[in-house]
N, C-alpha and C positions, 0 to 999 in steps of 0.2 A: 504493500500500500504506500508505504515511502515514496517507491523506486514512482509509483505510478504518480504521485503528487509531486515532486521534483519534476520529473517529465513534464507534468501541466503546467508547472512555473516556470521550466523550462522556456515551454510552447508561447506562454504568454509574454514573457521578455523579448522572445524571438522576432511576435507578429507586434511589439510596442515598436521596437528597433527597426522592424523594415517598413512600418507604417509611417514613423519619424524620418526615416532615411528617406522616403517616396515624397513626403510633402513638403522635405529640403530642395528636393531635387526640381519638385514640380514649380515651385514660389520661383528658386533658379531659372528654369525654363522659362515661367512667364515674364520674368524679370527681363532676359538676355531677350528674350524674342520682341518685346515692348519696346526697350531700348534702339533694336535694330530696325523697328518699322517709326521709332521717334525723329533717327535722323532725314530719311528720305521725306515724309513729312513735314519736317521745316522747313525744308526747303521748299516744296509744294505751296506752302501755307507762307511763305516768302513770294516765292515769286506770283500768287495771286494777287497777295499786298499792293508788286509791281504792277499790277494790269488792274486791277483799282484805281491808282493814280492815273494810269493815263487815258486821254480821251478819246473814249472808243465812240466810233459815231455810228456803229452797227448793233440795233438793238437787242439780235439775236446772241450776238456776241456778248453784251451786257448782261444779258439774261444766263448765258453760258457761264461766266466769273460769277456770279452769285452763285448759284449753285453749286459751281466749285468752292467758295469759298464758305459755304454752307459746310457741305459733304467733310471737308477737311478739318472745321473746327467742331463736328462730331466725331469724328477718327478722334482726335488729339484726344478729347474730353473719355471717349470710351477706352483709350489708352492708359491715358494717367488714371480713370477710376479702374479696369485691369489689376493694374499697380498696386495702388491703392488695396480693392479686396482680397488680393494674394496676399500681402503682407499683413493685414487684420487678421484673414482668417489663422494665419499661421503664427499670430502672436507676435511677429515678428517690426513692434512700433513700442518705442520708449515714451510712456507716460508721466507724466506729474504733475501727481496726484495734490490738489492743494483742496480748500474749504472755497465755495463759488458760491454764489448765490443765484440760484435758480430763477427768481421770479424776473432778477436783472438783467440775465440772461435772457429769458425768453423773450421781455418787451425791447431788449435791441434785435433782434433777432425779426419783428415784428416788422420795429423800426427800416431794417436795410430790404426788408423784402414788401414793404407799402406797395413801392410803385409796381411790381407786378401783381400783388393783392387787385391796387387798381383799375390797373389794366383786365383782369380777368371779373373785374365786378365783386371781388369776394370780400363780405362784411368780415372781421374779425370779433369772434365774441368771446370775450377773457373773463372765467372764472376763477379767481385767486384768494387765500385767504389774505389778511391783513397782515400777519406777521412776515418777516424775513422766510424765506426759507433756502437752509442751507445744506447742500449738500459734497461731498468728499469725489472729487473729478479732475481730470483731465480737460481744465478751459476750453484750449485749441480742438478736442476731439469732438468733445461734449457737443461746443457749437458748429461742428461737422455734421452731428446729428441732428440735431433741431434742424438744420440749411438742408439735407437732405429729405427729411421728411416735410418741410413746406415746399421744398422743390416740388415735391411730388404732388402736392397740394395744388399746386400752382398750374402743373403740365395735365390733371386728372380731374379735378374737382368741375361739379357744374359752374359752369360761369352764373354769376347773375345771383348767388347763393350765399350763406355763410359754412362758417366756418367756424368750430366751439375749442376752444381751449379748459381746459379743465384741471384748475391741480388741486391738492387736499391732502392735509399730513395728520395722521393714525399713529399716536403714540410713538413709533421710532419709524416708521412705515412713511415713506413718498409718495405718491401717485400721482401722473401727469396724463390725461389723455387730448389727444388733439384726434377730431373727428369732423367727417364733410361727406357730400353726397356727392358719386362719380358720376361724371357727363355720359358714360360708357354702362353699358353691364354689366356686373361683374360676375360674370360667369365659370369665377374660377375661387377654387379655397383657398386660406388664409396661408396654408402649408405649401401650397403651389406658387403661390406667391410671393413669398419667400427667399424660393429659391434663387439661386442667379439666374440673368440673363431672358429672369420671366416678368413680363408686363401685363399690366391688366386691359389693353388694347390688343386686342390679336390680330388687329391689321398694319400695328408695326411703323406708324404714320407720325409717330412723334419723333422728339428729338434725346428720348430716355437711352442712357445703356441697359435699363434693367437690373443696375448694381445697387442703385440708390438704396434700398431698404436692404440687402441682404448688409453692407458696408455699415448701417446705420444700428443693425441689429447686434452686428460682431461687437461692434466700437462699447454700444454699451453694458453687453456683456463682458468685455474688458477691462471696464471700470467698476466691475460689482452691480449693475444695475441687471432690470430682469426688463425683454422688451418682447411684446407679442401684439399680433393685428386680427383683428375681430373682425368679419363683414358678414353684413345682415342686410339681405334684399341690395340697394345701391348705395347702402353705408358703409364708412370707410373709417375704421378707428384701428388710432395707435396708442396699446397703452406701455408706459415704462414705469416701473416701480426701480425706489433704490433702499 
């Protein structure tokens, strides 16, 4: 019976080790392979710059440079966030950790994303308590996540609609949700959605990489906090507890 439980601890050391070795290797790969398609793209995204400036008197051709320089500053963006979720999910970003003040956060955060709020019509409606609320985070990350999930906000939510912000603290307990009604149907579960690379559009017509929530999930599991998405008929809630 030894031989036999040694053997299993064996087995489990073996499959931590090549599981560990596989997602060093993979974060590598998507690393080196990003980098490599980083440089031929600035260049691309240079020399459109070039053909912006000058006067083109062919409309077809102007219509052409847009588009290009559409297409390329979606490349970049799905690139660096690439990057970006490789390195989350593999732990692999140095934190620190200070005391932030959440409510402060969220209303700049509010703040820098008005003018597409505006542009899409969406009321913001902030439920907060009175007091401070503070919580133990990663600033620069933290407010990765909040700009991720109003991204999302921003690119899915009905136009013309609001938008509820919700926070509430329980004894030593946080809870933040932010929730909105999608333009689209959301035809798909909260666990599918989740995942990378998946949108809640399935005709693929925005300008999402489909990172945005899985990077926003990682980041705050990172930090101690717990982050899940509820959807009920065309409701769209995020909640995170810390």
């Amino acid at each position: 019976m030894a031989i036999y439980v040694n053997d299993i601890a064996g087995g489990f050391s073996n499959a931590i080790e090549e599981s560990l070795k596989s997602e060093r290797l993979k974060t590598e790969l998507i690393t080196n392979v990003s980098h490599d398609i980083k440089t031929p793209l600035t260049s691309i995204i240079n020399y459109v710059d070039l053909l912006k400036k000058e006067e083109l008197q062919n409309e077809k051709v102007k219509e052409y440079v847009k588009i290009l320089d559409m297409k390329s500053q979606r490349l970049k963006k799905l690139t660096e966030d690439l990057v970006e979720a490789s390195k989350v999910s593999s732990g692999n970003v140095q934190l620190q950790i200070e005391e932030i003040n959440l409510k402060e956060l969220i209303h700049q955060s509010i703040g820098e994303f008005e003018d597409r709020f505006k542009e899409k019509g969406l009321q913001i409606e902030c439920k907060m308590p009175k007091e401070e609320i503070k919580i133990r985070a990663d600033n620069r990350y933290l407010y990765r996540v909040i700009e991720n999930i109003f991204s999302n906000v921003t690119k899915y939510a009905l136009e013309n609609s609001r938008v509820y912000i919700d926070m509430k603290k329980e004894k030593s307990k946080i809870e933040m949700s932010i929730k909105n009604i999608s333009k689209e149907k959301l035809n798909i579960s909260s666990e599918e959605l989740m995942q990378r690379f998946v949108r809640g559009d399935k005709a693929r017509y925005t300008e999402g990489s489909g990172l945005g929530l899985s990077i926003a999930k990682s980041l705050t599991e990172l930090q101690g906090g717990i982050f899940h998405i509820y959807i009920d008929g065309d409701l769209f809630k995020v909640v995170m507890e810390w």
